[in-house]
C-alpha positions in Angstrom: 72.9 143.8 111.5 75.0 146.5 109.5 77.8 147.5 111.4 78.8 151.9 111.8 82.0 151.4 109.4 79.7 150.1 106.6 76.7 152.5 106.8 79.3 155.5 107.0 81.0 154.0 104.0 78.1 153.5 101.9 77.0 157.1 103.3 80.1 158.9 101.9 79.5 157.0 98.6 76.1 158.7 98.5 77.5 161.9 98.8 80.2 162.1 97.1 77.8 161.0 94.1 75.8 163.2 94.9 78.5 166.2 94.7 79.3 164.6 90.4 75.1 165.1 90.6 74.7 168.3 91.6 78.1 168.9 89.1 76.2 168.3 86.3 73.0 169.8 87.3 75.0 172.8 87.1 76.5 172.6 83.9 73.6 171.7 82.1 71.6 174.4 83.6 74.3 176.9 83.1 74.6 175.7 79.1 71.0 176.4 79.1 70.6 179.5 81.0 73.7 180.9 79.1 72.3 180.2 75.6 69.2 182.2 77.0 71.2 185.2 78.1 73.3 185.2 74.6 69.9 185.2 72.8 68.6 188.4 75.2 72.0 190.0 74.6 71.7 189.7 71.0 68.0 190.6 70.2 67.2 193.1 72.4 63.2 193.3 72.2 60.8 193.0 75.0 59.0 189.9 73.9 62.5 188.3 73.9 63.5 188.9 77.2 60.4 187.5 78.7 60.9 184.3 76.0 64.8 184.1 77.1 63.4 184.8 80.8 61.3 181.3 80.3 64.2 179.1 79.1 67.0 180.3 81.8 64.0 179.1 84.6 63.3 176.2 82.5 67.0 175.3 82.4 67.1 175.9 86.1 64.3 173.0 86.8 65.9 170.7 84.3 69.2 170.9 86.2 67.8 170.3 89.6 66.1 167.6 88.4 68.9 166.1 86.8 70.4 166.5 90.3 67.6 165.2 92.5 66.8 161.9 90.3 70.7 160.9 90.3 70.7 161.3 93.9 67.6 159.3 94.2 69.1 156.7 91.7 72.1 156.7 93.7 70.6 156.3 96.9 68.4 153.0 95.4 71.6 152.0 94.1 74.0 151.6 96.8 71.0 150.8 99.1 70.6 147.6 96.8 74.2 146.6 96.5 74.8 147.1 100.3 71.9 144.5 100.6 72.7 142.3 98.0 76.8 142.5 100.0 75.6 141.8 103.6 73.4 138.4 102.3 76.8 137.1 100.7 78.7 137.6 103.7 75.4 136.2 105.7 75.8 133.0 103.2 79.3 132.9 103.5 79.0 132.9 107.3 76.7 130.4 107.4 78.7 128.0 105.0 81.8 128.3 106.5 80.2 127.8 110.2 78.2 124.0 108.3 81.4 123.1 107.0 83.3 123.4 110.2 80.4 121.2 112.2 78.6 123.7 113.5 75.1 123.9 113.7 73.4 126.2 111.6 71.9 128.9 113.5 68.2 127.9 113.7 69.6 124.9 115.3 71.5 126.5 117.9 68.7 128.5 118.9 66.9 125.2 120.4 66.2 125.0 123.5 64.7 122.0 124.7 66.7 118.6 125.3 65.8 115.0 123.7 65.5 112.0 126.0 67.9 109.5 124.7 65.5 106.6 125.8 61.9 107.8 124.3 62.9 110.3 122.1 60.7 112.8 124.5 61.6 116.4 124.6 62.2 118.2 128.2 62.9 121.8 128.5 66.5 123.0 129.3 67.7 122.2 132.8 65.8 119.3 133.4 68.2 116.5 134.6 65.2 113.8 134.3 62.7 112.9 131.1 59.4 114.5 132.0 58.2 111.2 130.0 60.0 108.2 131.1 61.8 110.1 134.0 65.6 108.5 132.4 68.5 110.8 133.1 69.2 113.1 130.3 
C-alpha cells in the first residue's frame, strides 16, 4: 500500500511540472500570437486581419496542447516511476525479511498445522491430529 507522504510527494511533482507546462504553453503561444499581431499591425488590409485572426487562435490550441500532453506525459511518468519505486522497496523487503529467517510472506499467511507423526494437516487450534489423533 502507498503511504499519504508518498502520494502527496509524487502529487507536488505533478504539479509543479505541470506549472514549467503550462510555462511554455504560454510562450510558445504568445511567440505565435505576437508574430500574428505584428503582421496585422504592419499590413493593415481586411483579408489580413481575418488571416492574422487564424494564426493567433491556432497558436492559442498549439500552446494548450503543448500544455495538456506534458501534463499527461508527466502524469504517466511519475505514475510509472512511483510503481517501478514501491516494487524495489517490496523486493528489498522481502529479501531482507528471507535473509534474516523469516518466512516469506505467503508462508506466514498459512494457517493450518502439520502433524509431526503423519504428515496430516489440522486447522489452527487443534491440539490433536484429526488423522492419527498425535498431539501437535
Amino acid at each position: 500500500m502507498v503511504s499519504w507522504g508518498f502520494a502527496f510527494r509524487k502529487g507536488l511533482v505533478i504539479f509543479l511540472w505541470s506549472i514549467v507546462w503550462a510555462i511554455i504553453g504560454v510562450v510558445i503561444s504568445s511567440v505565435i500570437a505576437g508574430v500574428a499581431v505584428l503582421n496585422i499591425l504592419s499590413n493593415r488590409t481586411a483579408a489580413n486581419a481575418f488571416a492574422s485572426l487564424g494564426i493567433i487562435i491556432a497558436g492559442f490550441i498549439v500552446g494548450y496542447l503543448i500544455y495538456s500532453i506534458g501534463v499527461y506525459a508527466t502524469i504517466v511518468k511519475v505514475t510509472m516511476e512511483g510503481m517501478a519505486q514501491q516494487a524495489t522497496m517490496a523486493e528489498m523487503q522481502t529479501r531482507t525479511m528471507s535473509s534474516m529467517g523469516a518466512p516469506p510472506p505467503t508462508q506466514a499467511m498459512d494457517s493450518s498445522l502439520k502433524c509431526r507423526a503423519c504428515g496430516a494437516t489440522a486447522p489452527t487450534g487443534s491440539t490433536k491430529c484429526p488423522n492419527c489423533g498425535a498431539m501437535l
